[in-house]
N, C-alpha and C positions, 0 to 999 in steps of 0.2 A: 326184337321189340324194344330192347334196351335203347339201340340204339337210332331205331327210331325217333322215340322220345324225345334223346337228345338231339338231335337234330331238329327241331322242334321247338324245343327250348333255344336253342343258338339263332334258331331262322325270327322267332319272337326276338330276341334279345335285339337283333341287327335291323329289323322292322321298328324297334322302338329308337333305337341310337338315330335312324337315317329320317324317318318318316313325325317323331315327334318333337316339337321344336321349346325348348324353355320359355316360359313364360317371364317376360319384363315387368315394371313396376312401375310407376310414379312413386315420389314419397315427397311427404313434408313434412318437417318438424313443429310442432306448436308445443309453446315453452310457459315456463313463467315463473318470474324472479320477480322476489320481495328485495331490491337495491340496499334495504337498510339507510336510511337518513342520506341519500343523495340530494344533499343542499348545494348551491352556491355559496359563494363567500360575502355576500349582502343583505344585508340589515333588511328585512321586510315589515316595516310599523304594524301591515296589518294580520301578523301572522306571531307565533310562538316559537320564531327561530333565532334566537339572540346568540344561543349556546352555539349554533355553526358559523362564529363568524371567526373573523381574528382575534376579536379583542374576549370573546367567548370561552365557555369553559373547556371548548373541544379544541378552543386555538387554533383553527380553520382556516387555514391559510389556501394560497393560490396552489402551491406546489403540491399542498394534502389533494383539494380538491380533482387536482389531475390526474394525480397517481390514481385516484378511486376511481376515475372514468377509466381509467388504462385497465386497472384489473376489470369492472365490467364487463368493459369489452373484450378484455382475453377469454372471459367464461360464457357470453353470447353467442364468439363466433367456434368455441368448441361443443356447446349443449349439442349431443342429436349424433356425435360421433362415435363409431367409426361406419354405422349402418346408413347414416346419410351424410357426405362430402360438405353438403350446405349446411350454413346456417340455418336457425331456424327461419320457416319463413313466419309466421306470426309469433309474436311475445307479449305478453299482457307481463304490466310490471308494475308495485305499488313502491312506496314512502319514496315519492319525486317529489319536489319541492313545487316546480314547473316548467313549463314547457323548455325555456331556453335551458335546464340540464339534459335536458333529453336532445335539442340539438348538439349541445355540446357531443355529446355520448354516440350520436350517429354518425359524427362525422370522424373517429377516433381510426387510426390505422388500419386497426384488426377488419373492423367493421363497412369502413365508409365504402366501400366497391359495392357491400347490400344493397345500397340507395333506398337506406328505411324510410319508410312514411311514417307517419305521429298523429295519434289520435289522440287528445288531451282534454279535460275542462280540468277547471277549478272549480276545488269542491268546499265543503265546510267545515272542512276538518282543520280544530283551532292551529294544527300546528304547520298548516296549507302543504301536508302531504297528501298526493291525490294517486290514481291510479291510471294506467294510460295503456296503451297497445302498439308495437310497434308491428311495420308491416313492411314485407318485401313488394315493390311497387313493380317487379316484374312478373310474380304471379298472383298476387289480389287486388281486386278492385273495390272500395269501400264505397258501399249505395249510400248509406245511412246510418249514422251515429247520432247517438243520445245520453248522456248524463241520467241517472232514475234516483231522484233519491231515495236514502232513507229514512223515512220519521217515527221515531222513537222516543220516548218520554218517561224521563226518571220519574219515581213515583216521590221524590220528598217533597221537604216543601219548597215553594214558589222561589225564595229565598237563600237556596240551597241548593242548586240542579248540577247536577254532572255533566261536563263536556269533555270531552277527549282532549287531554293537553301533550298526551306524548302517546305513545303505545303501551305502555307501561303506568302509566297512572291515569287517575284523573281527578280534575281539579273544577271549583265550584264557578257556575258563572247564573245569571238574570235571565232568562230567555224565554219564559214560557215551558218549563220546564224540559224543555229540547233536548237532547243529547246529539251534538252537533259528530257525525261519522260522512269515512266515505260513500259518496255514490259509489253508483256500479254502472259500468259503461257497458254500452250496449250495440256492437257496431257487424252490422251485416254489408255482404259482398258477396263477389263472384271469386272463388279459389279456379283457377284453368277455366273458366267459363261456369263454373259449378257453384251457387248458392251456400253459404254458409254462416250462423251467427254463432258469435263470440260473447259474450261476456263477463266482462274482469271485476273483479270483486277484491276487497280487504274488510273485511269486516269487522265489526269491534271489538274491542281488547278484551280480555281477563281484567283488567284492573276492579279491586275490591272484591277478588277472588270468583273460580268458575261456576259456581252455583248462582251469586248473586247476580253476576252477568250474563248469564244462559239466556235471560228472554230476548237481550239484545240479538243474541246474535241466531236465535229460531226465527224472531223478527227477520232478518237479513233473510234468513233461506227461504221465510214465505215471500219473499218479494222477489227473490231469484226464481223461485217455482212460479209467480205468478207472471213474471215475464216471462217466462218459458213457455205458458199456457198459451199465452196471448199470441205469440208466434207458431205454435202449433194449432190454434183455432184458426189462422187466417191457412198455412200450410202443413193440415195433418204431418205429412213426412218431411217438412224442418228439419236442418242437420245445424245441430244447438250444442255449442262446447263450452261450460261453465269453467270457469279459471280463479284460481287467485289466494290469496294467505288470507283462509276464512277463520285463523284464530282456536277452530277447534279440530279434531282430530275427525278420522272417517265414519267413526261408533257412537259421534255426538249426537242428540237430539238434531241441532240442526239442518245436521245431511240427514241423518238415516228418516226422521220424522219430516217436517218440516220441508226439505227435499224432494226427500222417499228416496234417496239412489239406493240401488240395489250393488253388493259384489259380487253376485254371480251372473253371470249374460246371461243363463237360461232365465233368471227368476225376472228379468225385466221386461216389466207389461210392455201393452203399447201405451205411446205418448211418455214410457220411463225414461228415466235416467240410469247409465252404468257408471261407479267409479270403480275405476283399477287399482287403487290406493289405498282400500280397504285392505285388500290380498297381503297385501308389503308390510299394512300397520302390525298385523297379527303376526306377521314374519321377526318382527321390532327393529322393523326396520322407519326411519323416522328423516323429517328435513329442518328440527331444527329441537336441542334439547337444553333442558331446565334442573339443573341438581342432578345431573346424570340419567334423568330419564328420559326417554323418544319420544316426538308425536308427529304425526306428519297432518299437518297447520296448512300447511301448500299443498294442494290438491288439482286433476283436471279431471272433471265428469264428460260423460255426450251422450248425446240422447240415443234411445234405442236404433234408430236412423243410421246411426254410424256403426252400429255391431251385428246389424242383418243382413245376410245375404242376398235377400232379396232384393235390397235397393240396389239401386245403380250407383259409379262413381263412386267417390272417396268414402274410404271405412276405415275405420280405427283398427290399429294393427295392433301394437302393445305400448306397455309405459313406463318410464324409469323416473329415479331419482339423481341427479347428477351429483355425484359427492366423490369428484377427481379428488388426488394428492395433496395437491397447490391449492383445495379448498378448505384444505382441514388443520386445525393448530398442531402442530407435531409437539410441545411440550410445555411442559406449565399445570398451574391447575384445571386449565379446561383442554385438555390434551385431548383432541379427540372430537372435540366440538368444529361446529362451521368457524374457522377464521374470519373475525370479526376486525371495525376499528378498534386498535388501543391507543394508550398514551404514546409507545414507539412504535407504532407501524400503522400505516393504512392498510387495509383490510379487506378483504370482499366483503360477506354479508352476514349476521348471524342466522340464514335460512340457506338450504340448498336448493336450486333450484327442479324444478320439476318440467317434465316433456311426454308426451306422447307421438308416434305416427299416425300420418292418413296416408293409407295406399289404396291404389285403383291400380290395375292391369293397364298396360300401356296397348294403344292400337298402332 
């Protein structure tokens, strides 16, 4: 009887080895990096970038500028390794100055064989950093892109209004009380013949601390939620990937309310939102830190779409933080932090970049 059994067991074993066949994958990476003050070396009168030039305080030469494209793109064409060969194929990316550093940037050794596409506007923000999307033009087709702003309004007086002059502070200007931030770009296509929207985000600073600027940027998530609705009212099952350096962490008002994303798959209705970044915050684990402390600022959400089985086509598989070796200062007082610009080095960025997969079963 014993041996039986076994026989049995061996005859199963050799029926599965011969007769069942491994299942293959598609994958793609979607990324997204805050550049950190990717200026060129020119004076723009109608912008607040005097300090990236030569004669500037950052003393911005031709040679700094390059070196910063070169590291870029060494961390471009590694995000998403060693589970996918490729680069990513889409990247939402903020503080670009415009468009021509982002040609600069795609056409860079590491990179230029991607043959990236560039989505870009110019937006409002006094310091004309704006946010953009790069895209592999061998497997996405872009339908339709949009610029969305956002309209926000300081409450002092007339006299007195807050506009974004740097990431880090802000300074007073005349405007109807405006507070001048970036849009959020909004750019749908076909991934492998497959429908998907994107939108990249940076939302507004902490400047004059996080309490005082909390409406700002709840502001920002209901206009992110409400573009999300509006693509789900025309296509209930929408496959929607919210991106970008929203400024606050996964626990803030603005995701968790404001949003509503959920960190568990089960607990996400329909028409919700998942972020995987929540999981990793509570870990302490973080993309970019402040007096020794973490937050993870860079974030990528998707809609329930992308984490049910029942759909068909691309689904979110899992999601990292990239924070290789060659990203991080090995010593000094910020030992330990994202390798930023200083006085004697160019730098990557002081945020690390963030990525998620989409896999489908290959036919």
């Amino acid at each position: 009887m014993q041996m039986q059994k076994g026989i049995v067991i061996v005859l199963l074993f050799w029926f599965q080895m011969f007769f069942s066949q491994p299942k293959s994958y598609r994958i793609h990476t979607v990324a997204f990096y805050n550049f950190e003050n990717l200026f060129d070396t020119i004076n723009d009168p109608d912008t607040y970038d005097d300090e990236w030039t030569p004669r500037g305080s950052q003393h911005w030469t031709a040679e700094k500028y390059h070196q910063k494209l070169q590291n870029l793109a060494r961390v471009l064409a590694d995000i998403g390794k060693p589970e996918n060969t490729n680069s990513p194929t889409l990247i939402g990316c903020s503080e670009i100055e415009n468009r021509d550093v982002l040609e600069d940037l795609v056409q860079q050794p590491n990179i230029a064989m991607q043959d990236y596409g560039i989505i870009h506007f110019n937006s409002p923000d006094k310091r004309g950093i704006d946010v953009a999307l790069l895209f592999q033009k061998k497997f996405f087709m872009p339908t339709s892109y949009t610029n969305i702003p956002l309209y926000i309004y300081s409450k002092g007086k007339p006299e007195a209004v807050a506009v974004e002059d740097n990431d880090d502070d802000l300074s007073e200007n005349n405007y109807q009380n405006r507070i001048f931030t970036r849009d959020q770009l909004l750019v749908s296509g076909f991934l492998d013949g497959e429908e998907i929207h994107i939108i990249v985000n940076h939302w507004p600073s902490r400047s004059g601390g996080e309490k005082k600027s909390s409406p700002y940027r709840e502001a920002a998530g209901m206009l992110n939620r409400k573009i999300i609705d509006s693509l789900q009212k025309i296509n209930p099952k929408a496959k929607v990937i919210t991106l970008g350096d929203l400024n606050d962490g996964p626990f803030n008002n603005s995701i968790k309310k404001a949003l509503g994303a959920k960190a568990n798959q089960q607990e996400v209705p329909e028409l919700g939102i998942y972020n995987p970044f929540e999981e990793m915050a509570k870990k302490g684990l973080g993309t970019i830190a402040f007096r020794d402390s973490w937050d993870i600022f860079d974030q990528i959400m998707v809609s329930q779409t992308l984490i049910k089985k029942e759909f068909s086509g691309y689904q979110y598989w899992k999601a990292g933080i990239f924070n290789k070796s060659y990203l991080i200062q090995n010593s000094g007082n910020y030992k330990g932090y994202p390798k930023r610009h200083s006085a004697t080095e160019v730098g990557f960025s002081d945020h690390f970049p963030v990525y998620v997969y989409l896999i489908k079963e290959a036919k």
